[in-house]
C-alpha positions in Angstrom: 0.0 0.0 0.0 1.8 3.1 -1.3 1.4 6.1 1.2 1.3 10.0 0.8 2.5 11.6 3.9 2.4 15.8 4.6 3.4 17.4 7.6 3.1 21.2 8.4 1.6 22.0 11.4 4.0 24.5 12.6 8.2 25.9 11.3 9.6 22.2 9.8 7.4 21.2 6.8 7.6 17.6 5.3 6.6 15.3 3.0 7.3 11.4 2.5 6.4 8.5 0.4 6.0 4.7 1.6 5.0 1.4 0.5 4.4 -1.7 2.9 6.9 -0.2 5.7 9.3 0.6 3.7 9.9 5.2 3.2 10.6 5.2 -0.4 11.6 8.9 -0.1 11.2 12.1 2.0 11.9 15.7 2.0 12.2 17.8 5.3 12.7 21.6 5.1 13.1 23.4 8.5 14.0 27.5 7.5 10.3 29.1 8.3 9.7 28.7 4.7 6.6 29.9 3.0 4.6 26.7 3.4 1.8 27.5 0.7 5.1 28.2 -1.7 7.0 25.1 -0.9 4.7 22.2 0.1 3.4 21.4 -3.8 6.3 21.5 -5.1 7.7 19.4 -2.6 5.3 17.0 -2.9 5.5 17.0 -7.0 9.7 16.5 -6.8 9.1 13.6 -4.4 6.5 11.6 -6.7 8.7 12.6 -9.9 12.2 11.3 -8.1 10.3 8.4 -7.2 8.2 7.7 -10.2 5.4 7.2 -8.9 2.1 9.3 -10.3 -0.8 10.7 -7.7 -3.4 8.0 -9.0 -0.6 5.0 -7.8 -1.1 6.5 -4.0 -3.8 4.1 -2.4 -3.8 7.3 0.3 -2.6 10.4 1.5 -1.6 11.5 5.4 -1.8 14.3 6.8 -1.5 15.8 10.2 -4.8 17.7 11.3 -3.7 19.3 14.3 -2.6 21.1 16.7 0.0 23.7 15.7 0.1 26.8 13.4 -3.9 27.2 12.0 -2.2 28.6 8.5 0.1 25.3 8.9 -2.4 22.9 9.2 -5.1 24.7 6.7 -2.2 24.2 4.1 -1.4 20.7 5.2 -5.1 19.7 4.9 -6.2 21.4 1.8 -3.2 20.5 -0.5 -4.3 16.7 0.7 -7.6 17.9 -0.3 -6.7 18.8 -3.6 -4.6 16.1 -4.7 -7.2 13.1 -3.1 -10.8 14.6 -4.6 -9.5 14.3 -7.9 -8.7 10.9 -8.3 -11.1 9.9 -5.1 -8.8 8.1 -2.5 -8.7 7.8 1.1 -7.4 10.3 3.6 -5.9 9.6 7.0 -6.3 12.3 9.5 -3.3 12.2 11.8 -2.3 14.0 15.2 1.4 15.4 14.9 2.0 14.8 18.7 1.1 11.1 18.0 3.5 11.4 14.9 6.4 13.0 17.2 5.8 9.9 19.1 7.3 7.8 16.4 10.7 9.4 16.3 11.7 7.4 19.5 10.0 3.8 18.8 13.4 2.1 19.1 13.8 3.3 22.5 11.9 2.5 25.6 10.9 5.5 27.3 8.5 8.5 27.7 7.8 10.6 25.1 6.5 14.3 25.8 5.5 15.5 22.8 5.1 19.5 23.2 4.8 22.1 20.0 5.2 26.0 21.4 1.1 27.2 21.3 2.2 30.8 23.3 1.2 32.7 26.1 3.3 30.1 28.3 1.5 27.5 26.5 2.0 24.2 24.9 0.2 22.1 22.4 0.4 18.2 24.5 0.6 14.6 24.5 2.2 12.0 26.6 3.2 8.8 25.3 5.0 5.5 26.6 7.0 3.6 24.4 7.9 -0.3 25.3 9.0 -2.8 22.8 8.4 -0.8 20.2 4.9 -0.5 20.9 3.7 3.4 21.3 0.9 3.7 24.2 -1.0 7.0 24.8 -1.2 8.8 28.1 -3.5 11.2 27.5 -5.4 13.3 24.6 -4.0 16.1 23.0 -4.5 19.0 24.9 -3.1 22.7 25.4 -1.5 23.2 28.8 0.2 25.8 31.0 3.9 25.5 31.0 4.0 24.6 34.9 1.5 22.3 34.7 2.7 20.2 32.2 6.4 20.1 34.3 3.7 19.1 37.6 2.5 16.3 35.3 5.7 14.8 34.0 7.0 15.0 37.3 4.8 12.3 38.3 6.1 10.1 35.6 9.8 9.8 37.0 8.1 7.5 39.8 9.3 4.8 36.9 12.5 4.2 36.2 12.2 5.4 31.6 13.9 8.3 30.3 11.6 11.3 29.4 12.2 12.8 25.8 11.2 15.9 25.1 10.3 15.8 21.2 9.0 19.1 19.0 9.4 22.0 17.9 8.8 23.4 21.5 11.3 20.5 23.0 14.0 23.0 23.8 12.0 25.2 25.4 10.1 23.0 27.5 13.7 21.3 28.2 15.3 24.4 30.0 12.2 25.1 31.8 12.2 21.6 33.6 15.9 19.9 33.2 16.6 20.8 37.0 13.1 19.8 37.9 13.2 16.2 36.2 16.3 14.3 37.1 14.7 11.6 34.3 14.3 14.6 31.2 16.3 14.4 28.4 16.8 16.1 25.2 16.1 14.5 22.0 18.9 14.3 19.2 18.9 16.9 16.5 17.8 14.1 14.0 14.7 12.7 15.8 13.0 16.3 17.7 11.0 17.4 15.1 7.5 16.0 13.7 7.9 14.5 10.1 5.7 13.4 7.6 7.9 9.4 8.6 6.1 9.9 11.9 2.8 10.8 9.8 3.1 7.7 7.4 3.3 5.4 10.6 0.6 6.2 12.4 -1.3 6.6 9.3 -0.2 2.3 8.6 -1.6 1.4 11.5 -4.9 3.5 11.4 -8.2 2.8 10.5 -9.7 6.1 10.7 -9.7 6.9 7.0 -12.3 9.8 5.7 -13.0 10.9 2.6 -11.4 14.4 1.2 -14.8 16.0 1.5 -14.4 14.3 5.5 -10.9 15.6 6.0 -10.9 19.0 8.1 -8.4 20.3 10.6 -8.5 19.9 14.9 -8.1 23.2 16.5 -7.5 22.8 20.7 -8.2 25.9 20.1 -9.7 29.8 18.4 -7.6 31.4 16.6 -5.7 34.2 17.8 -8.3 36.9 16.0 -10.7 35.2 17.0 -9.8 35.4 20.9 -8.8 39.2 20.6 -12.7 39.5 19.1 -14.2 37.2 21.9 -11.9 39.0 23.9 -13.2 42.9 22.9 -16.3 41.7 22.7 -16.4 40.4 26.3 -14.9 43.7 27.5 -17.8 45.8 25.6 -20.1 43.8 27.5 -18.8 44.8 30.8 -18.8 48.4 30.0 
């Protein structure tokens, strides 16, 4: 089953191509590019370089949320675009369960945290064993000190805690002398990638339809909040 992989939820954008476990090639840009701009003709190098033409997909992946709302619309809707037309499958994927995948050879904790602002992360916790990923909780948008509370309670085992994402770093110097079990992923394996994407997509069986396929916000977006926001303060007045 070949596979179509996107990721762009937030600075690193990414796109791969699979077939029965095996990644037949991938592309990973992390600059702040101009997603819109670069994602297409990623995508269209990566089939060419690989021979491979949009009706030999059997389906695309793509990560629906959380991160940048601009990110994920542009994720989504190139999926969109290339799946209506020759109508195939599309596998809705979470890029914190995706992040999860970087560290399947290694048994451990993974904390999967994108920066979401205002002292905010976007959230998951994971437990990897034997290869085998386990979910701690949903994905969720939590305070900064909560989330170092939470993990905290996790070093009662004896597994290594990797902080993976684009928001690893920052969460890392917040909590490294709170969590004697934290530890910093390698350059290589922090960032969410559309080989995370394609794995979790091979084992899923939530497949939708391209007119099915819409983004997860945790959350409004910022203009949004700022109008709920004045809006709320008119009220008062």
């Amino acid at each position: 089953m070949k596979i179509l992989a996107v990721e762009c939820t937030a600075s690193p954008v990414s796109a791969a191509l699979a077939e029965d476990g095996k990644i037949l090639g991938e592309y990973f840009l992390n600059q702040k590019t101009t997603h819109s701009q670069i994602l297409m003709p990623m995508i269209d190098s990566l089939l060419k370089l690989c021979s491979v033409n949009p009706i030999d997909i059997d389906a695309f992946a793509v990560t629906v949320g959380p991160g940048s709302f601009t990110g994920v619309r542009i994720g989504v809707s190139a999926v969109k675009g290339l799946a209506e037309p020759i109508n195939k499958p599309c596998i809705p994927v979470s890029v914190l369960e995706a992040m999860a995948y970087n560290m399947e050879a290694i048994d451990c904790i993974v904390c999967a945290v994108m920066d979401a602002r205002c002292n905010q992360f976007y959230n998951a916790l994971f437990k990897v064993k034997g290869s085998k990923i386990e979910r701690l909780c949903e994905d969720r948008t939590i305070l900064k000190d909560d989330l170092i509370k939470e993990v905290a309670l996790l070093e009662r085992g004896s597994l290594p805690i990797f902080a993976v994402g684009d928001g690893a770093d920052t969460f890392y110097e917040a909590a490294k002398d709170k969590l004697d079990n934290l530890r910093l992923t390698p350059v290589h394996l922090k960032y969410q990638r559309a080989t995370g994407v394609y794995k979790v997509a091979e084992n899923s069986k939530a497949s939708v339809s391209s007119e099915e396929l819409l983004p997860i916000y945790l959350r409004l977006p910022q203009a949004e909040r700022e109008l709920k926001a004045k809006s709320l303060a008119s009220e008062r007045k």
